[in-house]
C-alpha positions in Angstrom: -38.5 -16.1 -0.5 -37.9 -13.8 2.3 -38.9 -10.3 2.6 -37.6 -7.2 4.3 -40.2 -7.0 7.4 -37.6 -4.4 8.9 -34.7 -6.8 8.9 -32.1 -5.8 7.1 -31.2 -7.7 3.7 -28.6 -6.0 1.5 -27.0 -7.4 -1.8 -24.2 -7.5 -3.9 -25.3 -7.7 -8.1 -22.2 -8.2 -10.1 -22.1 -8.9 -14.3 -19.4 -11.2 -14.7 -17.9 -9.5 -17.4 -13.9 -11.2 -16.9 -12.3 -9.3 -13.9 -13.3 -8.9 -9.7 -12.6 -5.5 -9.6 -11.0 -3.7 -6.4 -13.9 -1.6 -6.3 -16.5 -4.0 -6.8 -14.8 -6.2 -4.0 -15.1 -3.3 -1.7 -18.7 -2.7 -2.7 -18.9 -6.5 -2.0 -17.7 -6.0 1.2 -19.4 -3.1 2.7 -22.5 -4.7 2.3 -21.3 -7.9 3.6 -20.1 -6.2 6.6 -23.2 -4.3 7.1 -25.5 -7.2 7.2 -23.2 -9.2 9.4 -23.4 -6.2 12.0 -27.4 -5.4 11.8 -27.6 -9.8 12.0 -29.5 -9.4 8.6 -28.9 -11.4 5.2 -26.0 -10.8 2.3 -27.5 -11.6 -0.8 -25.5 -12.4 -4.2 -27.1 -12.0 -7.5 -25.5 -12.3 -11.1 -26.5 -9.7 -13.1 -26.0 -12.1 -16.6 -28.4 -10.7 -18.7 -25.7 -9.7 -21.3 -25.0 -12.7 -22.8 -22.2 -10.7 -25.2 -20.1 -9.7 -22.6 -21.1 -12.9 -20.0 -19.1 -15.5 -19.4 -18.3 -18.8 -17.4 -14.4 -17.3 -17.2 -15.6 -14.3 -15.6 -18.3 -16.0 -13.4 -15.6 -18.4 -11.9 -12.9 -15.7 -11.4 -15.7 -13.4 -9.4 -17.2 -16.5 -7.7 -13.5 -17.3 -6.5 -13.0 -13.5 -5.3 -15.5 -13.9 -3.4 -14.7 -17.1 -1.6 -10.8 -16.1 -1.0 -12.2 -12.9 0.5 -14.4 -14.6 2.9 -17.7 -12.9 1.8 -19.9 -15.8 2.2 -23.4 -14.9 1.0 -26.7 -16.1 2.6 -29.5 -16.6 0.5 -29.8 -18.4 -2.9 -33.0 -19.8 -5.3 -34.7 -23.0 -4.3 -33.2 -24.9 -6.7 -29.8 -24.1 -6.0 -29.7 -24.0 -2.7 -27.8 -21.1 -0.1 -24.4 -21.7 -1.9 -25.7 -20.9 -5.3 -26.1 -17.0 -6.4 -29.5 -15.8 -7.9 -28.9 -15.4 -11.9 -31.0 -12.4 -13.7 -30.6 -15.1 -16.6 -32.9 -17.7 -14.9 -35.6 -15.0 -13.8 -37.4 -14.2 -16.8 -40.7 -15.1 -15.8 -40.2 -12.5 -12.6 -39.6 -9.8 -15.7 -42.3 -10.4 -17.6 -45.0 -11.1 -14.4 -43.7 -7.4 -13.4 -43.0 -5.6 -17.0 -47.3 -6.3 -16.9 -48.4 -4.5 -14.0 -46.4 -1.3 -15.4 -48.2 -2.0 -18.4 -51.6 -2.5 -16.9 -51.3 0.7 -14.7 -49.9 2.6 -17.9 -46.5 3.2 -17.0 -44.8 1.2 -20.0 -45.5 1.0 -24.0 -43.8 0.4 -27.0 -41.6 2.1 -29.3 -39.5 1.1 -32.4 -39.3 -2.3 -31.1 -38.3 -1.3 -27.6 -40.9 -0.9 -24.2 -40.4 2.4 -22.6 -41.1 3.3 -19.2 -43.3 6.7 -18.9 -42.1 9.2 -16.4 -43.8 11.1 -13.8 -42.4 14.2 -14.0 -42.0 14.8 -10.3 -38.5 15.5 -8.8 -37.4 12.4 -6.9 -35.3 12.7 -3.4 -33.5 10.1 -1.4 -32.2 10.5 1.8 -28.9 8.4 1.3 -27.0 7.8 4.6 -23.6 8.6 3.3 -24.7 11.9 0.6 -27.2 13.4 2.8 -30.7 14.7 1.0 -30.3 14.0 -2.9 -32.7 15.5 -5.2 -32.7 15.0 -9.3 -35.9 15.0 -12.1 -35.8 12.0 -14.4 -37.3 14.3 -17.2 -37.2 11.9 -19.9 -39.0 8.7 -20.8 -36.3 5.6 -21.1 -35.7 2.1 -22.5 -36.7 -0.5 -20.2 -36.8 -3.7 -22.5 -34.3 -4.0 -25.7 -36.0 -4.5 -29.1 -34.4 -8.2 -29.2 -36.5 -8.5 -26.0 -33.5 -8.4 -23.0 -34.9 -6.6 -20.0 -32.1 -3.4 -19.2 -30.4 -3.1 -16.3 -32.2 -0.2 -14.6 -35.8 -2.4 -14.9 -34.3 -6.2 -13.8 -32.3 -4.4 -10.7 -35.3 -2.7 -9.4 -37.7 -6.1 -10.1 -35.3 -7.8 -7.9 -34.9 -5.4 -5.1 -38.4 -5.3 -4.9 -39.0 -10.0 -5.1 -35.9 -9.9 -2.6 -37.1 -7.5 -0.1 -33.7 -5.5 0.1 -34.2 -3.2 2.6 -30.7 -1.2 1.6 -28.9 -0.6 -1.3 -25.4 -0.2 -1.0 -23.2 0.8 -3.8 -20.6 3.1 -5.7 -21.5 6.7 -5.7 -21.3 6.3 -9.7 -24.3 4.6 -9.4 -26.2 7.9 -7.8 -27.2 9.2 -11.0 -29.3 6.3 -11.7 -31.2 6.5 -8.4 -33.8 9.2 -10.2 -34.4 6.5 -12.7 -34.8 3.9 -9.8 -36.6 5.8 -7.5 -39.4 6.5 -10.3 -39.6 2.7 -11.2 -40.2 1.9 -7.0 -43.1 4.0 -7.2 -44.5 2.7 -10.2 -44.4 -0.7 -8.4 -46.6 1.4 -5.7 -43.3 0.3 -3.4 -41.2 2.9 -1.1 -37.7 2.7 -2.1 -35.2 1.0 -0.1 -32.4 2.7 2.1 -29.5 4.1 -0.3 -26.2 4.2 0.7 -23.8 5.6 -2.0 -19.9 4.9 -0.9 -16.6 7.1 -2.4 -15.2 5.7 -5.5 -11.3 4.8 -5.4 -9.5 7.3 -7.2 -6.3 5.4 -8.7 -2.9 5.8 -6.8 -1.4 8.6 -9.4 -3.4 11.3 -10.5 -6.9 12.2 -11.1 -9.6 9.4 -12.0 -11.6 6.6 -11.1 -9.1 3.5 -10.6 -9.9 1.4 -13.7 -9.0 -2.6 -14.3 -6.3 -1.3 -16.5 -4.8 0.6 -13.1 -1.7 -1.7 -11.2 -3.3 -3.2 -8.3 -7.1 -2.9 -9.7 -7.9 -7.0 -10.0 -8.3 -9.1 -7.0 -7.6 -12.0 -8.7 -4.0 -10.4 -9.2 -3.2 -10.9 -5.2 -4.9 -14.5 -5.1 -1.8 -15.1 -7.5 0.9 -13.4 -5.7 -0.5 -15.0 -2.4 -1.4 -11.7 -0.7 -2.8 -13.2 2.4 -7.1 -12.7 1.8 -7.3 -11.7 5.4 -5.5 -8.7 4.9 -6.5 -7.4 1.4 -10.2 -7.5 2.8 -8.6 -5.6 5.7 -7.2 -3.0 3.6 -10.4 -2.7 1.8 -12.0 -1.5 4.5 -9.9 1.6 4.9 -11.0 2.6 1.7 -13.8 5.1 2.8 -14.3 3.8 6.5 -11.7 3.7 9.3 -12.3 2.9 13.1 -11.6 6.5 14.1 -8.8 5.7 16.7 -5.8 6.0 14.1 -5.5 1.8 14.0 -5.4 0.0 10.7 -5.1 -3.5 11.7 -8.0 -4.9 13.0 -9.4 -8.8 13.3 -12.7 -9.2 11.4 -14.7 -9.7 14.4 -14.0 -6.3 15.5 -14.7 -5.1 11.9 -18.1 -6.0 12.0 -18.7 -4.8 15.5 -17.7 -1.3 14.0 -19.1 -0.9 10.9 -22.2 1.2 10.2 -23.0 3.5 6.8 -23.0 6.7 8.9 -18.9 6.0 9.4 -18.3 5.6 5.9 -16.4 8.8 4.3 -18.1 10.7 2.0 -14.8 11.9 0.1 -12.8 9.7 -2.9 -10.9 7.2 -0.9 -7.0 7.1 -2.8 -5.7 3.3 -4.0 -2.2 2.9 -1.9 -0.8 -0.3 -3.0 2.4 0.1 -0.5 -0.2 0.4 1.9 -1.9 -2.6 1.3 1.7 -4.4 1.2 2.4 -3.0 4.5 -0.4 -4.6 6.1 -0.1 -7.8 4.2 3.3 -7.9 5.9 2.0 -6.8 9.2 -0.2 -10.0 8.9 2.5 -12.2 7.8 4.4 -11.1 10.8 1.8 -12.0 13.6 0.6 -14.7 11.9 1.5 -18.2 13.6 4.5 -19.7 12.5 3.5 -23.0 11.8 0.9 -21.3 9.6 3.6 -19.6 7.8 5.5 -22.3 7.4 3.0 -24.2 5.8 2.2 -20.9 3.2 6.1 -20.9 2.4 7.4 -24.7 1.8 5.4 -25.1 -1.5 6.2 -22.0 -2.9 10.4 -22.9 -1.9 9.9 -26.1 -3.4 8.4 -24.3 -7.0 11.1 -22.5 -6.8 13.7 -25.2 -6.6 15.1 -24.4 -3.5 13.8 -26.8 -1.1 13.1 -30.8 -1.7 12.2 -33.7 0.7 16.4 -34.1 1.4 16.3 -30.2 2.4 17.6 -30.1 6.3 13.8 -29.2 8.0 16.0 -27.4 11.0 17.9 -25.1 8.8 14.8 -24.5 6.8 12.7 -23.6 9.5 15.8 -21.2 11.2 15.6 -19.5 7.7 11.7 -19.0 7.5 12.4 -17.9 10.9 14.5 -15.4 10.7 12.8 -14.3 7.4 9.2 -13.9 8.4 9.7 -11.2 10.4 10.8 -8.8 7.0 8.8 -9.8 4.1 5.6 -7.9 2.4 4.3 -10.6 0.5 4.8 -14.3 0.0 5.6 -13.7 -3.5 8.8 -11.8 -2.3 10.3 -15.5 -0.7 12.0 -16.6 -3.3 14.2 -13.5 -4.3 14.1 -12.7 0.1 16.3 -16.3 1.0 17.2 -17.8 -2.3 21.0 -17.4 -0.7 20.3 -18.9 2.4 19.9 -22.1 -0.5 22.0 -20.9 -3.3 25.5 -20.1 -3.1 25.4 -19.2 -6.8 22.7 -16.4 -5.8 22.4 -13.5 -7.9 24.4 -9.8 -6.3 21.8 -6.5 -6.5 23.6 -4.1 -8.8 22.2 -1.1 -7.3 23.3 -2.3 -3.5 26.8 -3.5 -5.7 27.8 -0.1 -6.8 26.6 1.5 -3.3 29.2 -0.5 -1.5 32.2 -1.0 -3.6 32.3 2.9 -4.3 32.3 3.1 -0.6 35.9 2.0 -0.6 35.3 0.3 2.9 34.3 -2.9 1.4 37.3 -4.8 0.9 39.3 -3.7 4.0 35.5 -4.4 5.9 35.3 -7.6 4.6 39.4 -8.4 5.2 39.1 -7.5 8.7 36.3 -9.4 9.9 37.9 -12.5 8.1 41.0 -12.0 9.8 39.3 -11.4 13.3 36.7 -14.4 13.2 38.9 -16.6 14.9 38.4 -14.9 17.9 35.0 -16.5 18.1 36.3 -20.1 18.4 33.3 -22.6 18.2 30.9 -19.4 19.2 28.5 -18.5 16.1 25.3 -17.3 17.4 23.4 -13.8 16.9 24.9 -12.8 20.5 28.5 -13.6 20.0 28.5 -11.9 16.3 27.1 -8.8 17.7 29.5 -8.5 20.7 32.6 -9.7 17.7 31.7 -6.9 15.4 31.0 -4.2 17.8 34.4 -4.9 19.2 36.0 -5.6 16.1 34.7 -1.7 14.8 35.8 0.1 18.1 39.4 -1.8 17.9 40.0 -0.5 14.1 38.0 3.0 14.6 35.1 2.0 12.3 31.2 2.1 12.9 29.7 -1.4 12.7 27.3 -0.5 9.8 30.6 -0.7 8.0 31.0 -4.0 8.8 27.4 -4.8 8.7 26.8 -3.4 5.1 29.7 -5.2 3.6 29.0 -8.1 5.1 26.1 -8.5 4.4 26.6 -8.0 0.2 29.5 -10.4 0.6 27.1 -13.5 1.4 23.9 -12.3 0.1 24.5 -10.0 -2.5 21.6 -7.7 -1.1 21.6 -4.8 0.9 18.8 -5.6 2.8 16.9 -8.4 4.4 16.6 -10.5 7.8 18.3 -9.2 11.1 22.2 -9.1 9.9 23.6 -11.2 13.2 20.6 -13.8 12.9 20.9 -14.1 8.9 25.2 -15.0 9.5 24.3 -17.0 12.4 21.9 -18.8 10.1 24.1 -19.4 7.1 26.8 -20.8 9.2 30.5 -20.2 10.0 31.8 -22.3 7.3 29.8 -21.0 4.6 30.2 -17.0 5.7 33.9 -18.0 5.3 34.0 -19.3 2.0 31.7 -16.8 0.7 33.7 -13.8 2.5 37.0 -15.5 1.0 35.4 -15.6 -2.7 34.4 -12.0 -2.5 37.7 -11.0 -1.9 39.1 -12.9 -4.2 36.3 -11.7 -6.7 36.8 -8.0 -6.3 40.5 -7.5 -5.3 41.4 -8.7 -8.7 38.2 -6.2 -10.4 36.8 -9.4 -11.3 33.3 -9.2 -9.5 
C-alpha cells in the first residue's frame, strides 16, 4: 500500500447510511479536486462499520453519486482492485494489529465491557489551512472499542489515515471538534498528524441551520432523477465555499482543477441556492452541443408520449431547436413543448387570467387573424417580426400586445422559446386554427 512520502493522498470516508448528501458530495469533491491539482491520489473508503444503519441501498446510491459526478477515485485493496473502495468492514485485522500497540504502550484499557483510550492531558493545536491555528484539550478519557467489540469511528478513521498514508484531511468544519480527539490518537501512534483542512458547512437556502437531507435540494441522487446535467451540479458545488476570484461561475473542469488550492476556500457558511444551481444547469444546457442535446431530450419526449418513430425528425429537431436555448433543466421538456405536439395542451391559469383581464386579447388575437394574409406563402421568424411590428404601428398598439396574446392563444403559456421562432415553428396552418378556436372559445365566455 502506498504511503504519503510528501505526495499528496487525500480521501473521502463516507457510511452509507441511504442518501449522497449535497454536503458530503462537496466534501467529496474538494478533495477530489485537490488531489487532481497537487498530481496526488483520491482515495475512497466505506466507513461500514455500523451494520444497523449500513446498507447495500445506500452503498449503491453513494457509489452511483459518485460515478455521475465524475469523482473517480484512485486507489482500492488488492483484492478488489483500483475500482473497488476500501471497506472499514473488511479491515478488522488492521484494528486489532493497532488497538495492541496502544495497549502495549498503555494508552488503552478496559471498562464495563468497552476499551478506552487514556488521554494525555496536553492541549492539542492544528494548524488547519482554511481555520488558521486551532487549539482545544481533550480532557476526558473516551470509548474507542464498543462492548459488543465494533471499533468507533474516532479509533478506525485515525488507523486508516495512518495504513493509507493521507497526507491531508479534508472535511466539514463539523468535524473540527473531533480533531482534539484525533490529534491525541496520531501521537499515540508516535505519528505527526496529517494536514487538516476544515471547509464551511452549507447552511440551507431559508433561514438559519445546517442544510439537512430533509432540506429541498439536499440529495444528489434527487438531480440524477430529474436529469440535472452531472457536469454542472459538480460545477455549482464548487462555488459553495471556493470561487475563482474574477466574478465567473461557469468554468470547464480542467480549469477547475488548475485553480483550486485550500488556501482559496472561504472560511464563512457557504448558503444552498437551488435557483442558482438551475441557472447554471441551463447555462450548460445552452452551450452544450446540439446533437448532444438532442440525444438527452428524444427519450425523455418519447416517455412522455409525445414523440414515436413516425414523429417528423425535421420538425422535432426545429422544436428542440428553438427550445434549448430557454430551459433550466431537462425535466422541464415536457411541460416546455408539449404544444408544439399536442393541440389538446393544457392553458396556465395564472398567464390565463393575466391576459384576458387585459381586455386586449380578443381584439389582439382578431387582428392578427385578419392581417395574416398579408404574409402570402412567407412564415419565417423574419417575416412575422416585420408583420407584427407593422401590424401594431398600423392599429396604434405595442407589439407585446400582440406578442402576449399570441402567444397564450397557441400555447396556453406566457412564456417560453423566442415568440417569432416558436409561430414559425408550429406552422401557418396550425397558428390559424388554434387562433380561430381561441376566439371562438372566449368570445362566447366558454374558455
Amino acid at each position: 500500500m502506498n504511503t504519503s512520502n510528501g505526495q499528496v493522498r487525500v480521501r473521502f470516508a463516507p457510511s452509507p447510511t441511504g442518501f449522497f448528501h449535497i454536503g458530503g458530495a462537496r466534501t467529496a469533491l474538494f478533495n477530489w479536486l485537490y488531489a487532481r491539482h497537487c498530481g496526488g491520489t483520491f482515495v475512497l473508503r466505506i466507513e461500514d462499520t455500523d451494520k444497523k444503519r449500513d446498507s447495500e441501498e445506500a452503498l449503491r446510491v453513494l457509489i452511483d453519486g459518485m460515478k455521475w459526478l465524475g469523482l473517480d477515485w484512485d486507489e482500492g485493496p488488492e483484492v478488489g482492485g483500483p475500482h473497488e473502495p476500501y471497506f472499514q468492514s473488511k479491515r478488522s485485522e488492521i484494528y486489532a494489529e493497532y488497538l495492541q500497540q496502544l495497549r502495549d504502550c498503555g494508552r488503552a484499557y478496559d471498562r464495563d465491557g468497552a476499551v478506552w483510550f487514556r488521554v494525555s492531558g496536553s492541549m492539542s493545536q492544528i494548524d488547519d489551512k482554511i481555520r488558521g491555528k486551532v487549539q482545544r484539550l481533550e480532557e476526558k478519557d473516551f470509548v474507542i472499542v464498543r462492548s459488543d467489540g465494533q471499533p468507533v469511528f474516532h479509533f478506525v478513521n485515525v488507523v486508516d489515515d495512518i495504513a493509507m498514508g493521507i497526507s491531508h484531511v479534508i472535511r466539514g468544519e463539523d468535524h473540527l471538534s473531533n480533531s482534539s480527539k484525533h490529534v491525541e490518537l496520531f501521537l499515540a501512534f508516535g505519528r505527526q498528524p496529517p494536514t487538516f483542512a476544515h471547509i464551511p458547512l452549507i447552511l440551507k437556502t431559508n433561514g438559519p441551520g445546517k442544510m439537512s437531507k430533509r432540506d429541498s435540494g439536499a440529495l444528489i441522487e434527487d438531480y440524477a432523477g430529474r436529469n440535472y446535467l452531472p457536469e454542472a451540479v459538480r460545477n455549482y458545488l464548487c462555488l459553495l465555499g471556493w470561487s475563482p476570484k474574477d466574478d465567473r461561475e461557469i468554468l470547464p473542469i480542467e480549469e477547475i482543477i488548475a485553480l483550486f488550492d485550500l488556501p482559496g476556500i472561504n472560511k464563512n457558511n457557504a448558503r444552498f441556492d437551488e435557483k442558482k444551481l438551475a441557472h447554471i444547469n441551463g447555462e450548460y444546457l445552452r452551450r452544450m452541443a446540439f446533437d448532444d442535446f438532442y440525444s438527452r431530450a428524444i427519450p425523455l419526449l418519447r416517455n412522455a408520449g409525445l414523440v414515436d418513430d413516425s414523429s417528423d425528425g425535421a420538425y422535432v429537431r426545429s422544436v428542440l431547436g428553438i427550445c434549448q436555448e430557454k430551459l433550466r433543466e431537462l425535466a422541464e421538456l415536457e411541460h416546455f413543448c408539449a404544444y408544439f405536439f399536442r393541440d389538446d395542451y393544457q392553458r396556465d391559469a395564472t398567464a390565463e387570467g393575466k391576459i384576458i383581464s387585459s381586455g386586449n386579447s380578443l381584439a389582439s388575437v382578431g387582428e392578427f387573424l385578419a392581417a395574416l394574409w398579408e404574409l402570402g406563402d412567407r412564415w419565417d421568424v423574419e417575416s412575422l417580426e416585420q408583420f407584427t411590428q407593422k401590424l401594431a404601428a398600423t392599429n396604434g398598439r405595442k407589439t407585446g400586445d400582440y406578442i402576449h396574446s399570441i402567444r397564450f392563444a397557441v400555447s396556453g403559456q406566457s412564456v417560453g422559446p423566442g415568440f417569432y421562432a416558436m409561430v414559425a415553428v408550429i406552422g401557418k396552418d396550425r397558428t390559424v386554427k388554434r387562433l380561430e378556436n381561441f376566439l371562438r372559445q372566449y368570445s362566447a365566455g366558454n374558455p
